[in-house]
Every structure is written in C-alpha cells, then in structure tokens.
C-alpha angles and dihedrals in degrees: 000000000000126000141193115201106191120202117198092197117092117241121187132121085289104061147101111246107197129162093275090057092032080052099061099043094053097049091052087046082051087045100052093058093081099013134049095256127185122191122221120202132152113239137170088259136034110253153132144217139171109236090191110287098358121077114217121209124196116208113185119241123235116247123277091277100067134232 
C-alpha cells in the first residue's frame, strides 16, 4: 500500500514547529513503518530526504501573491 500525507503547513529552517506540525510528522513516520509512506510540505525551495522509513518531499511555495 502506498500512502501521501500532505501537510499544508510550511516546514523549512525558517519555521515554527509547534504540536499540530510535530503531530503530523510523527504520525506519517508511525505510519511508514508498515506502509510505503511519502510526506508532502511546502518550503522556500524544492527538495527530499528519507527520514528513515518515510520518505519527505518539498514542494516550493508560490510567492506571497499567490498563483
């Protein structure tokens, strides 16, 4: 089974991590240990990682304008 988690919340070296965004992220970390998870956030710039299991995809946000 695979499995995207999207988080509208922006995550990058400049944000504000609270419980809410902390939340998420564990429970797709949780989740990728018995499915094929991918974790979707908004950041400055495009990117990925592996955080072990879970796989964590960047997507860049638009400016300020919108689209």
């Amino acid at each position: 089974m695979r499995i995207l988690h999207i988080s509208t919340t922006f995550l990058g070296a400049g944000s504000i991590v609270g419980g809410g965004e902390r939340y998420s992220l564990e429970l797709a970390k949780a989740i990728a240990s018995r499915a094929d998870v991918v974790f979707l956030s908004f950041n400055a710039n495009r990117g990925s990682h592996n955080d072990g299991r879970l796989r964590v995809e960047y997507i860049r946000t638009p400016p300020s304008g919108g689209l």
